[in-house]
N, C-alpha and C positions, 0 to 999 in steps of 0.2 A: 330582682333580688330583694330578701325581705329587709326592713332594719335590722342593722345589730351596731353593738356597743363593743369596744375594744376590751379584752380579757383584763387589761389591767387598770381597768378602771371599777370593774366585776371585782378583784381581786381589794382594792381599796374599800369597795363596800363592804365585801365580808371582814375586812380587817376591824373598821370598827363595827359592824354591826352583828359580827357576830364572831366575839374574842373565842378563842381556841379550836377555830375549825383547823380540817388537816387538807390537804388536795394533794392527789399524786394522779400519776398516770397511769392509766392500763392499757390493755392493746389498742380499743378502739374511740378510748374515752376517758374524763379524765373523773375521777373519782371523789366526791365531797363530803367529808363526815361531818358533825356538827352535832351537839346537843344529844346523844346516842342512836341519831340516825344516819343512815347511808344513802347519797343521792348517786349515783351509779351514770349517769346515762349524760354528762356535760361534755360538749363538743369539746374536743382536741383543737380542731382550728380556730384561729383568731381573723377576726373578728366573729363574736357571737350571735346569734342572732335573738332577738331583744323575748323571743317566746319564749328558749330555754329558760332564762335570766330569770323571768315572771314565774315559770315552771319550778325553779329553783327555792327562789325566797317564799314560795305557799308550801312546797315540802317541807324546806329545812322551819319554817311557821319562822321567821326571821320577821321583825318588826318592820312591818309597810315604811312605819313613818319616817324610820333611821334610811331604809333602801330607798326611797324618796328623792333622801336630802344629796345621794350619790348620785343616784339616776332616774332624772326626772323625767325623761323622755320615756321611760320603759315601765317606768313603779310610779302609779298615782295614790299620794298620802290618804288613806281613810279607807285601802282597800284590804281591813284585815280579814283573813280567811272564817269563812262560816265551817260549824262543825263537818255538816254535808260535803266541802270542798276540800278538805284535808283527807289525804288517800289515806286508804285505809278506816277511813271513821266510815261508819252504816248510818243513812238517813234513816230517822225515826218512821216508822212504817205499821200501822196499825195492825195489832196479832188479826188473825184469822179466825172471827168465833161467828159460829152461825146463828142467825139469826131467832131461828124454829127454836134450838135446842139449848143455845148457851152454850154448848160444849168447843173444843176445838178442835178444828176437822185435820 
């Protein structure tokens, strides 16, 4: 079994570390909003296992240094997410112009 960390210690961190989130249940999962986004996909069962947790605080972009000071075992302080690593953001990718022509293909 992989590690995991007890829900309600998950639940102290968002407490302080990220005032005004909401969580509810859905059918297969339980539901985290925060900051105007929607994290969809956090296990129902208890104990969690410590990848969603990681998973969690890089979506919700929830400060490393505050998830840390909750759980050290799972969130190492100084690991704030790169633009590249926040879903939804596009790694900068150089346009496509040809060489010969200068135009783009």
């Amino acid at each position: 079994m992989s590690a995991s960390t007890h829900l309600s210690t998950v639940i102290k961190m968002l407490d302080e570390c990220a005032p005004g989130y909401t969580i509810r249940l859905a059918n297969h999962s339980r539901v985290i909003q925060f900051a105007g986004k929607v994290y969809r996909t956090f296990p129902k069962h208890d104990p969690v296992e410590n990848g969603h947790i990681r998973k969690l605080v890089r979506f919700l972009r929830i400060r490393t240094s505050c998830a840390a000071k909750h759980l050290p075992g799972v969130i190492s302080d100084g690991q704030e997410p790169t633009e590249s690593a926040i879903p939804g953001s596009k790694p900068n990718a150089p346009s496509k112009v040809s060489a010969k022509s200068g135009k783009k293909r």
